[in-house]
C-alpha positions in Angstrom: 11.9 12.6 88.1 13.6 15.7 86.9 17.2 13.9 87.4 15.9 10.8 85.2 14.5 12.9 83.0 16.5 16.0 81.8 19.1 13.8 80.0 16.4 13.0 77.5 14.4 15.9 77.7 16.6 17.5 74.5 16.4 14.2 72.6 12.6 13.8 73.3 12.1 17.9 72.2 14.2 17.2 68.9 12.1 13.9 67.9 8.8 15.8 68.9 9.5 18.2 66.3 10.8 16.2 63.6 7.5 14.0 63.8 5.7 17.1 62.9 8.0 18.1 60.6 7.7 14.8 58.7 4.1 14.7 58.5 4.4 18.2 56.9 6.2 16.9 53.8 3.4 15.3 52.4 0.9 17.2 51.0 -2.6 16.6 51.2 -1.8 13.4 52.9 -0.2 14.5 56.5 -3.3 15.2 58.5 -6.1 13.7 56.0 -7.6 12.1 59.2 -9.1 14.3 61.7 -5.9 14.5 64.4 -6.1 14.1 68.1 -3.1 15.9 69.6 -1.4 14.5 73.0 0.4 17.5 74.9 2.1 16.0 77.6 5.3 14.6 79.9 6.9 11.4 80.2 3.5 10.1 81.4 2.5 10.2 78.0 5.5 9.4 76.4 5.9 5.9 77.1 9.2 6.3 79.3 10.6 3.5 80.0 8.8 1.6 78.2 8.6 0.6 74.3 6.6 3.4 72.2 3.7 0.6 71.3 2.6 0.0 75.0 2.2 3.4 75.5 -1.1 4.7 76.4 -1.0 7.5 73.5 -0.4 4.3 71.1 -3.2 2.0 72.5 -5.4 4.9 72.2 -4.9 5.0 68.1 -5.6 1.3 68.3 -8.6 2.0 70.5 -9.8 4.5 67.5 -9.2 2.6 64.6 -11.0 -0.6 66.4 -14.3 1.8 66.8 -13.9 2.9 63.5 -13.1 6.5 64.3 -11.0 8.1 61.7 -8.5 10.2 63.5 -4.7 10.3 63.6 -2.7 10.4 67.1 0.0 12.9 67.2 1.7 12.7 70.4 3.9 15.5 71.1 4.7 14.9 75.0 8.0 15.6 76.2 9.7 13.9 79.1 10.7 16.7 82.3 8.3 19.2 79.9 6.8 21.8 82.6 3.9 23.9 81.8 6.1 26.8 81.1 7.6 24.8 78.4 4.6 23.4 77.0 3.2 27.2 76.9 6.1 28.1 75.2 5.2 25.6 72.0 1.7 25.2 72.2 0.8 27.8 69.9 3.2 26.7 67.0 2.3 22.7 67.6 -1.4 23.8 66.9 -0.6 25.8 63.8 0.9 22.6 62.8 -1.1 19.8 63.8 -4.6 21.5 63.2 -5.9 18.8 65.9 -9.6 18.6 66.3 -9.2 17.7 69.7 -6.1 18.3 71.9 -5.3 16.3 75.1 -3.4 18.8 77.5 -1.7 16.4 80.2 0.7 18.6 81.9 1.4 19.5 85.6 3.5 17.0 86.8 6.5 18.1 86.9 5.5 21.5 88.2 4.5 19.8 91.1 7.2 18.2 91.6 9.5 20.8 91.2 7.6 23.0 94.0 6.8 25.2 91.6 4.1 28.4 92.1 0.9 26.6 91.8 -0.5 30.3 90.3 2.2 30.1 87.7 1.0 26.7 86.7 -2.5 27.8 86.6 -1.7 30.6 84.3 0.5 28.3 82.3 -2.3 25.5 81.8 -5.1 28.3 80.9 -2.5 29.8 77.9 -2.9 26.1 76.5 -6.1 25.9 76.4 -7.0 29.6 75.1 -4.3 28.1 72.4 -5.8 24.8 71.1 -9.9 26.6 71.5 -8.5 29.3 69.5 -6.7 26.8 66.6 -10.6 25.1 66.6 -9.6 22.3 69.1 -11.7 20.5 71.5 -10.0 20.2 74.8 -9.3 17.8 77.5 -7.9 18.8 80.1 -5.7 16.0 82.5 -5.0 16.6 86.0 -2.0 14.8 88.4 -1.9 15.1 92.1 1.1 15.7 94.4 2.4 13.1 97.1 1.6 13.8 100.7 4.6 14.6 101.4 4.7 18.3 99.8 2.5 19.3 102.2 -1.3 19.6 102.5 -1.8 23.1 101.5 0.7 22.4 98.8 -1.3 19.3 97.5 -5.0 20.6 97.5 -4.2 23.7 95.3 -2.5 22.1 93.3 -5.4 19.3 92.5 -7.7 21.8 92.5 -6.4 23.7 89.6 -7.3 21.6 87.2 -11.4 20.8 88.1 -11.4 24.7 88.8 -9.9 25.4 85.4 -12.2 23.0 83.1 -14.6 24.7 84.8 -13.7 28.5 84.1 -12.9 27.5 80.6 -15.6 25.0 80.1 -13.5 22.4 78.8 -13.6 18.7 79.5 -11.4 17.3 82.8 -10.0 13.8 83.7 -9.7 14.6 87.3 -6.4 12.1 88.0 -4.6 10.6 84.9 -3.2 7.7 87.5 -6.4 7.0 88.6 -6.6 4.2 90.6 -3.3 3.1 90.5 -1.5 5.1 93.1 -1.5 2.9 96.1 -0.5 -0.1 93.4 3.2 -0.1 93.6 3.7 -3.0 91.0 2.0 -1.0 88.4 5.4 1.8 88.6 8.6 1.1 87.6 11.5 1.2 90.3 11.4 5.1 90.1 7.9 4.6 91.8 6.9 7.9 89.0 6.5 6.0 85.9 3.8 3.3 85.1 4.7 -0.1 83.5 3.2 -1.7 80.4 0.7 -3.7 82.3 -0.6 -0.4 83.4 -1.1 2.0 80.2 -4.5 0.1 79.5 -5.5 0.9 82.7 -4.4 4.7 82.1 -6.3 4.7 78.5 -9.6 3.7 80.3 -9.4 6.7 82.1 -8.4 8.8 79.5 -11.6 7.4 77.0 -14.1 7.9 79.2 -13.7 11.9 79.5 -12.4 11.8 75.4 -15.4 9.9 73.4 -18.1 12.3 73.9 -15.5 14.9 72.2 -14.7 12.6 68.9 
């Protein structure tokens, strides 16, 4: 994942903060709907795949179909790490004013081996970020292969049930719920889900974010 990933990583952080910039030229109009902000990876970026079958992009279908006015800004990053979504957090807020911000990052910290404490400490900043901008929060967990270990794997899934908990936010447990042992549902880098599968990832996602809208 990191090798498939840092190539785009700079492209991805430059479009990320043009789309905000953008919305910030027009005046009274950018953010006239209330704004769900997606903070994530390539998970919710639609790596791979074209930026319409994206879960992030079904989800703005999903609310318009129910007749919910909000806007979807996704501002995921492919490769981010917590450290670098910590880093941006607070400015993406000031920017977006979101009434409910979706923090889906952990992955690649895992993957990298990185200090599950580090992480935790990481994740926590975020959400002190978005409560203190007025933001709702979901929080998304991700779990680790067995083959980092055991002790490696149950802290870090822990974390994230631990941390909704301390900071009384709302948790999706596993954003690939259900889909892990399904290897037609990744593409040939077995880390990234295809098409066919983003519904499947939106279902999970909806179920912990209507009670928040």
């Amino acid at each position: 994942m990191i090798k498939l990933e840092s190539v785009s990583r700079r492209t991805a952080a430059g479009l990320a903060a043009l789309s905000l910039a953008l919305l910030a030229l027009v005046p009274g109009q950018a953010f006239a709907a209330s704004v769900v902000l997606v903070f994530g990876d390539s998970l919710s970026s639609a790596y791979g795949i074209s930026q319409k079958e994206g879960w992030v992009s079904l989800l703005q279908e999903r609310l318009r179909r129910n007749g919910l006015d909000y806007t979807v800004v996704n501002q995921s990053i492919p490769g981010e790490t917590t450290s670098g979504g910590a880093t941006r957090i607070k400015a993406t807020v000031a920017q977006a004013k979101p009434a409910v911000t979706i923090i889906a990052l952990g992955g690649n910290d895992g993957l990298r081996g990185l200090p599950v404490g580090q992480m935790r400490d990481n994740l926590a900043l975020m959400v002190r970020s978005a409560r203190g901008a007025g933001a709702k929060v979901l929080l998304v967990g991700m779990k680790m292969p067995p083959n980092y270990g055991a002790a490696y794997t149950r802290e870090f899934e822990s974390v994230f049930a631990e941390l909704a908990k301390q900071q009384r936010v709302a948790v999706v447990p596993f954003l690939l719920e259900g889909m892990d042992a399904r290897r037609e549902l990744f593409q040939p880098d077995n880390i990234h889900p295809v098409a066919a599968a983003q519904p499947m990832i939106l279902e999970t996602v909806w179920k912990r974010l209507r009670p928040l809208l």
